[in-house]
C-alpha positions as CSV (number, residue, x, y, z in Angstrom):
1,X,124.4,112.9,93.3
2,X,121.9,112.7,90.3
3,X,124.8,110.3,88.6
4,X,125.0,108.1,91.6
5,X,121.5,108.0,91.3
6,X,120.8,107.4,87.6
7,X,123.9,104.8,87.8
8,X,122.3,102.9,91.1
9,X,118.9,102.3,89.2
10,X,121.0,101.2,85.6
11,X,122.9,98.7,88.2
12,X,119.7,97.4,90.0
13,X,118.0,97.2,86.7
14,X,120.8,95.1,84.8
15,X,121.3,92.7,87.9
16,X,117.4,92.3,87.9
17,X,117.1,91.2,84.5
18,X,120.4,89.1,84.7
19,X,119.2,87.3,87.9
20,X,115.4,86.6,86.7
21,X,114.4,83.4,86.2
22,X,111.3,81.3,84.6
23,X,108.4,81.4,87.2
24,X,105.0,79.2,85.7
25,X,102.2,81.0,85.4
26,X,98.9,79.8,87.4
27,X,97.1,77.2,85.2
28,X,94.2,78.7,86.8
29,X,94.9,81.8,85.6
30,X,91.2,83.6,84.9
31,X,89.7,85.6,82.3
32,X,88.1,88.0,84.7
33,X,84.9,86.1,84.2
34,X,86.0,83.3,86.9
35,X,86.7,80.6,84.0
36,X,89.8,78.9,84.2
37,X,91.6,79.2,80.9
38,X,93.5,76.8,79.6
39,X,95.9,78.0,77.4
40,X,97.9,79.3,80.8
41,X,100.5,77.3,82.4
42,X,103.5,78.1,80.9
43,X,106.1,79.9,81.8
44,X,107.5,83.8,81.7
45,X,108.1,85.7,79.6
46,X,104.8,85.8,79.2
47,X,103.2,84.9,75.8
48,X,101.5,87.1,73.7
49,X,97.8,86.2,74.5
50,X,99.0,86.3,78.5
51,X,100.6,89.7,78.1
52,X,96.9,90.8,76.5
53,X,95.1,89.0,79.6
54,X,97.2,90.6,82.2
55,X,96.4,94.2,80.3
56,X,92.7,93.5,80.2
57,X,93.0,92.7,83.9
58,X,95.3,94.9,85.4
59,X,94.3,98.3,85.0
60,X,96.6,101.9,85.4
61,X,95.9,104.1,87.1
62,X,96.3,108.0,86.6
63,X,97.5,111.2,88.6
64,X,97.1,114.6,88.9
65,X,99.5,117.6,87.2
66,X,102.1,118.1,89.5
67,X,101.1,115.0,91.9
68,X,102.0,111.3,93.1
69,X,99.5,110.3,95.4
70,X,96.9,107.9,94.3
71,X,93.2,109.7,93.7
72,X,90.3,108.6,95.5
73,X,88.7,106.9,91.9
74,X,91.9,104.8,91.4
75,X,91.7,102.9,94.4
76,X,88.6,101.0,93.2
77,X,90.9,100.3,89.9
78,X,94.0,99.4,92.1
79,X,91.6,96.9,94.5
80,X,90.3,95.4,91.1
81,X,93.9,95.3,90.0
82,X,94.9,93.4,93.5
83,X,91.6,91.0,93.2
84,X,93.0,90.0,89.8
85,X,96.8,89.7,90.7
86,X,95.7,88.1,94.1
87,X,93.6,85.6,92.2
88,X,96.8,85.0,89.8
89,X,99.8,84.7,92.2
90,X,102.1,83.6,90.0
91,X,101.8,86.2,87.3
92,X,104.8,88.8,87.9
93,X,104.4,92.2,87.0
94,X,106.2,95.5,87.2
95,X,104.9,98.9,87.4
96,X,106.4,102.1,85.1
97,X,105.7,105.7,86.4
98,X,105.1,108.0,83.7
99,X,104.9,111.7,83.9
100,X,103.7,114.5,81.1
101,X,106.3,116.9,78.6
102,X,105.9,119.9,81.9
103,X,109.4,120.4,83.9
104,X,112.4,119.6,83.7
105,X,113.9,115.8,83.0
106,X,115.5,115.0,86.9
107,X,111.8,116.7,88.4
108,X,110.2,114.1,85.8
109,X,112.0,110.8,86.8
110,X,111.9,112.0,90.2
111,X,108.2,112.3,90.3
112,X,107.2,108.9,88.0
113,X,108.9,107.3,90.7
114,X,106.4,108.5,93.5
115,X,104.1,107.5,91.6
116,X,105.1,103.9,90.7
117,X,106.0,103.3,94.1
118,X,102.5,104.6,95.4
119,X,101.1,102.3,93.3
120,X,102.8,99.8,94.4
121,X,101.8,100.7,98.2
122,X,98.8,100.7,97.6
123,X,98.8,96.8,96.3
124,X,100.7,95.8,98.7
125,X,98.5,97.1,101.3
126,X,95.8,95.6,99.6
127,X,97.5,92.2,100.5
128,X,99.3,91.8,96.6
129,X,102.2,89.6,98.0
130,X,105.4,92.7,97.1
131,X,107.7,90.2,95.3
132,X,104.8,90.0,92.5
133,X,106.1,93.0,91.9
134,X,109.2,92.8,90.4
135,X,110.4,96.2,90.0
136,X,108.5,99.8,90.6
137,X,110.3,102.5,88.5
138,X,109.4,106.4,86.7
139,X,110.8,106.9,83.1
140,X,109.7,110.3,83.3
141,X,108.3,111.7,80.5
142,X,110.2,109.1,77.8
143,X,107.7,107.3,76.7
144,X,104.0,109.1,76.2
145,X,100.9,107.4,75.4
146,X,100.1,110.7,73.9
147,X,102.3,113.5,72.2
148,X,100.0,116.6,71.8
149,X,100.4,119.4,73.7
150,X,97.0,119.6,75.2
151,X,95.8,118.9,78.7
152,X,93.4,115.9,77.2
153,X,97.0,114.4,76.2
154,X,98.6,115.4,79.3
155,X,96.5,114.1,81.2
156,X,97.1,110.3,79.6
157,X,100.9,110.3,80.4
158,X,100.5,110.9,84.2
159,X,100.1,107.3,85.2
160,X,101.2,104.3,86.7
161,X,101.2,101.7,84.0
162,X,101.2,97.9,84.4
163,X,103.1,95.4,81.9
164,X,103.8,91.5,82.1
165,X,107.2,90.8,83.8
166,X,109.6,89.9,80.4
């Protein structure tokens, strides 16, 4: 089952990628201050200085041990998150669960999944359009933002983290 499983998303993932095409960017694209800026209007991938826009707009949100629903602080982030994307409809994004270095690999992948995908809910609800969102998936524990063993470190790896669609 867990092979089916592994080899479904390794499928879905390779036909996404092969099947993505160029989308322009919103020349109206903001800086968060409301000022158009005009260096936007090309198209994906995104450029450098759009990739750093979209990351000083669109925020991640994090989770606590052991859990994928989305805390009562990170919906202010998320509804910030949606104002921006809303404001930016043609910026594509996708959203990568992560989990910390506790259980096992299968629980881990399992879990950053519930949490991607309650992120995603959660924009979605907030009236993000879902095909902005090109894919909502949990790498587990394979790529920390911190590699201490200490709950301060922990604590940075449980999260729903938003990149630039490539």
């Amino acid at each position: 089952m867990l092979r089916i499983s592994v080899l479904a998303i390794f499928v879905l993932s390779a036909a996404m990628i092969l099947s993505a095409q160029s989308r322009p960017l919103s020349a109206s694209m903001t800086d968060g201050s409301g000022g158009a800026d005009p260096g936007f209007g090309t198209t994906l991938p995104a450029t450098p200085a759009e990739q750093q826009l979209i990351r000083q707009n669109v925020k991640d949100i994090y989770f606590d041990f052991d859990r994928s629903d989305v805390r009562p602080q990170d919906h202010m982030t998320l509804q910030l998150d949606a104002d921006w994307l809303k404001a930016n409809p043609n910026v594509v994004v996708t959203i990568e669960g992560d989990a910390d270095e506790h259980g096992e690999i299968v629980y881990n992948v399992v879990l950053s999944d519930e949490r991607a995908a309650a992120a995603k809910d959660v924009l979605v609800s907030m009236g993000v359009p879902s095909d902005q969102i090109v894919f909502a998936t949990g790498w587990g524990k394979l790529y920390p933002v911190c590699t201490e063993s200490e709950e301060s470190c922990w604590s940075q790896n449980r999260r729903a983290h938003f990149e630039a669609w490539q």
